[in-house]
C-alpha positions as CSV (number, residue, x, y, z in Angstrom):
1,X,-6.2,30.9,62.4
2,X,-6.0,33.5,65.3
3,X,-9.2,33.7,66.5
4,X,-9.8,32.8,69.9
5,X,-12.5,30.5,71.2
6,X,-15.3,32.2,73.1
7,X,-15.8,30.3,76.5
8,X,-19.3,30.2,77.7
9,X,-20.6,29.6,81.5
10,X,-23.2,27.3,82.1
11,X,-26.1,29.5,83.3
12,X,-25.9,31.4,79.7
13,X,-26.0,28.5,77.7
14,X,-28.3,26.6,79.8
15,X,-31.0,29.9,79.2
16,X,-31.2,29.1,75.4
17,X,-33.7,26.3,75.3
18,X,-36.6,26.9,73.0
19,X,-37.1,26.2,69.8
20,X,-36.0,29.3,68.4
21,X,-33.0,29.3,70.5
22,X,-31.5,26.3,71.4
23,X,-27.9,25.5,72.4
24,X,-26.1,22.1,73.5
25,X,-23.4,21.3,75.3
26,X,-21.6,18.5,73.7
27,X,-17.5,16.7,74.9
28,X,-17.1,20.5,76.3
29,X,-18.5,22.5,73.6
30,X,-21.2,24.8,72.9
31,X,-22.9,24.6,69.7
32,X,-26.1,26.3,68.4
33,X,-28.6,24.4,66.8
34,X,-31.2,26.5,66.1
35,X,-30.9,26.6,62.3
36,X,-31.0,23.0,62.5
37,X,-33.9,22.2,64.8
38,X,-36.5,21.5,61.8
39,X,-33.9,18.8,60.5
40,X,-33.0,17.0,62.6
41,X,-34.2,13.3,62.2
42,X,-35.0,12.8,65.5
43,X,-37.5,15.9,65.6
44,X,-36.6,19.2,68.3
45,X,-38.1,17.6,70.8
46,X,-34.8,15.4,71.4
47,X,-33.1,18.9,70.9
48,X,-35.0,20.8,73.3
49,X,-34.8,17.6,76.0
50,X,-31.0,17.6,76.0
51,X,-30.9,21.6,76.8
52,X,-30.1,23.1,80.0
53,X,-27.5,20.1,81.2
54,X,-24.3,18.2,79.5
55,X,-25.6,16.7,76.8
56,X,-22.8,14.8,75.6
57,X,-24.2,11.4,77.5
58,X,-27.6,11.6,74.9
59,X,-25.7,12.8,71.8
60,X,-23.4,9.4,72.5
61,X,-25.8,7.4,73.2
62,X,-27.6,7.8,70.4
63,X,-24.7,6.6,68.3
64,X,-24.4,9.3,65.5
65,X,-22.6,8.8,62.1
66,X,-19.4,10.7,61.3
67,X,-21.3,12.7,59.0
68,X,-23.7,14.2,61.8
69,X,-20.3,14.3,63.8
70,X,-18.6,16.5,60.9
71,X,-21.5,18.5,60.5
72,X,-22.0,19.9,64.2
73,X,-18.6,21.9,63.3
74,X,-20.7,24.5,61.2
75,X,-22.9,25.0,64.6
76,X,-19.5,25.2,66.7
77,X,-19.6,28.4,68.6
78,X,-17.2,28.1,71.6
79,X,-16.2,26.1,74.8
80,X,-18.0,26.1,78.0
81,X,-16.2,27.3,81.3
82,X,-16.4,23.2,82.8
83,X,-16.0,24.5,86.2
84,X,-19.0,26.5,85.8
85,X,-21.3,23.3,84.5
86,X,-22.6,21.8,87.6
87,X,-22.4,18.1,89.2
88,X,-24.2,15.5,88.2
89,X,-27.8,15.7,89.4
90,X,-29.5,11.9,90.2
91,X,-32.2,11.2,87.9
92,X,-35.5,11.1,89.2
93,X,-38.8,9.4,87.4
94,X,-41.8,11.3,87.6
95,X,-44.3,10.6,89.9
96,X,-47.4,8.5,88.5
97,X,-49.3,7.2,91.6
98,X,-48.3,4.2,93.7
99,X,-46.4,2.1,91.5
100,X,-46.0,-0.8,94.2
101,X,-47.1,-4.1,92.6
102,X,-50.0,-5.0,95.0
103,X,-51.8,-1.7,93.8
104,X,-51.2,-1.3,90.3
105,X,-54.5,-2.8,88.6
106,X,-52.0,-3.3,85.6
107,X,-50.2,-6.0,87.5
108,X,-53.5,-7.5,88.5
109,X,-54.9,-8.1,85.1
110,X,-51.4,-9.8,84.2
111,X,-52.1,-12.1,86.8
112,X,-55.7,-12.5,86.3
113,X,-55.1,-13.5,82.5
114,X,-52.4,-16.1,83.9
115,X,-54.3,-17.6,86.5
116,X,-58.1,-17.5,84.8
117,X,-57.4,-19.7,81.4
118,X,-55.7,-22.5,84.3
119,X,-58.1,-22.5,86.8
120,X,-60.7,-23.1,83.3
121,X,-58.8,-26.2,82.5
122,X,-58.1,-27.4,85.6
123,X,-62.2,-27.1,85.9
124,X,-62.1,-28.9,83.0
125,X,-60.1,-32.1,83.8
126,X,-62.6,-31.9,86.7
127,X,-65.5,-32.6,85.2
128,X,-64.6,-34.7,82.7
129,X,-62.9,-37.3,85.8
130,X,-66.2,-36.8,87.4
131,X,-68.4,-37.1,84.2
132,X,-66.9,-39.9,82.8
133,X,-68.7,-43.0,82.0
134,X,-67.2,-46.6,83.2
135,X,-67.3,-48.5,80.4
């Protein structure tokens, strides 16, 4: 057919992230996914965390069927411009206080509940050597 692919940049894609507008970039192409937000399985929210970046990584990942893999055609509406996506960024985890070992309480009750029930039958062995009766 002679229609020609519309090529999208980055930054215009990228601004259609909510619920009501939501596009992906998936293997180089754009698709929009609104009309399909409130089916898929996974809920919008994987939609919605996927916007914004190249989200052929999470789409693979995932492993979809070839069905979902025929259906994205129907939501096919161009190309992106690749040299306009930009380079990889390093993830980086939240923040959630000190996560060092020695001052996580987590970590101490895991070695709290290791050491306690031990240190009871060690106590135990104890005093029955101590307790017992020669006879």
């Amino acid at each position: 057919m002679g229609e020609e692919k519309k090529v999208f940049k980055f930054e215009e894609v990228s601004s259609h992230n909510v619920a009501k507008d939501c596009w992906l970039i998936i293997h180089g192409k754009v698709y929009d996914l609104t009309p399909f937000m409130d089916e898929h399985p996974g809920g919008d929210e994987v939609l919605l965390a996927a916007t914004g970046k190249d989200a052929t990584n999470d789409f693979e990942d995932v492993g979809h069927s070839i069905a979902a893999r025929e259906m994205m055609e129907k939501y096919f509406i161009g190309e992106i411009d690749a040299s306009t996506v930009p380079a990889k960024r390093a993830y980086i985890p939240p923040l959630e206080g000190d996560q060092r070992p020695e001052n996580n309480s987590g970590f101490l009750v895991k070695i709290l509940q290791f050491l306690v029930p031990i240190l009871i039958i060690g106590l135990a062995f104890v005093v029955r050597y101590y307790t017992k009766s020669d006879d």
